[in-house]
C-alpha atoms as one frame of an Amber mdcrd trajectory, in Angstrom:
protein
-250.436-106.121  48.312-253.432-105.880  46.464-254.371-102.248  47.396-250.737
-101.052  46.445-250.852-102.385  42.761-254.213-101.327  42.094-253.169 -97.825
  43.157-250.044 -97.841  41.521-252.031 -98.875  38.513-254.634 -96.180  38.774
-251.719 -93.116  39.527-250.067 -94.781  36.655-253.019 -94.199  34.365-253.668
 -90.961  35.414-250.200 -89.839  34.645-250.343 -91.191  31.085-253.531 -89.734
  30.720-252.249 -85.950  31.553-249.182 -86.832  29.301-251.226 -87.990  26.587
-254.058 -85.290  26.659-251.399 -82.213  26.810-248.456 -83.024  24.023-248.968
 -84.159  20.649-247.071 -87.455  20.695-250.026 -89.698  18.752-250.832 -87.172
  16.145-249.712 -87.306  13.202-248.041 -84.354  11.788-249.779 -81.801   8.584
-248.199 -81.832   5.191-247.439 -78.108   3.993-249.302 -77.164   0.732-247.372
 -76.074  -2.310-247.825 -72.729  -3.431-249.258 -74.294  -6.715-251.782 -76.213
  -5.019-252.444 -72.726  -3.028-252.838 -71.205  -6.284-255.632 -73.378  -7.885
-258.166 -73.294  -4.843-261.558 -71.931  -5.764-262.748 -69.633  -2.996-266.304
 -69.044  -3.079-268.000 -65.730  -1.293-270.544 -66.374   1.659-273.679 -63.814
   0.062-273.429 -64.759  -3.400-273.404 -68.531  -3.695-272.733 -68.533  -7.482
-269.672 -66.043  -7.141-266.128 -68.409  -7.537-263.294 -66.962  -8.120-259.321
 -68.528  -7.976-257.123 -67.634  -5.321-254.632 -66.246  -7.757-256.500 -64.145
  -9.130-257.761 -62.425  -5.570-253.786 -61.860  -4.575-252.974 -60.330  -8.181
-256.063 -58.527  -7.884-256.075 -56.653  -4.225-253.215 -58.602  -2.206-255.393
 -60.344  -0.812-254.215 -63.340   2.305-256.790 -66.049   2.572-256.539 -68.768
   5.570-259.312 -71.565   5.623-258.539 -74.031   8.342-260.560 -77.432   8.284
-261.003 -79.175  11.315-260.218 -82.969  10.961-263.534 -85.076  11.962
């Protein structure tokens, strides 16, 4: 009887595992960012470290679409 429960135990595991590892069911979900909030960010270029500019002005400028993504960790 031992055997079967400790195998039982370990297929159970497994299949929470694969459940676990391929949906998002413990992660909490992202706020959305206003389009004020949007507005305000300072975007600074990547050759000239001293260059900051706001995002508004980039969009009213050229049209402009910027997308920074930040990894959590």
């Amino acid at each position: 009887m031992g055997m079967w429960s400790l195998g039982l135990g370990a297929v159970g595991a497994a299949l929470a595992g694969i459940f676990l590892a391929n949906t998002d069911f413990c992660l909490p979900k992202a706020a959305s960012a206003s389009l004020e909030y949007l507005e305000d960010a300072d975007l600074r270029s990547t050759t000239d470290e001293e260059q900051v500019i706001k995002a508004k002005n980039l969009w009213e400028r050229s049209g402009a679409v910027v997308m920074a993504v930040r990894r959590p960790g």
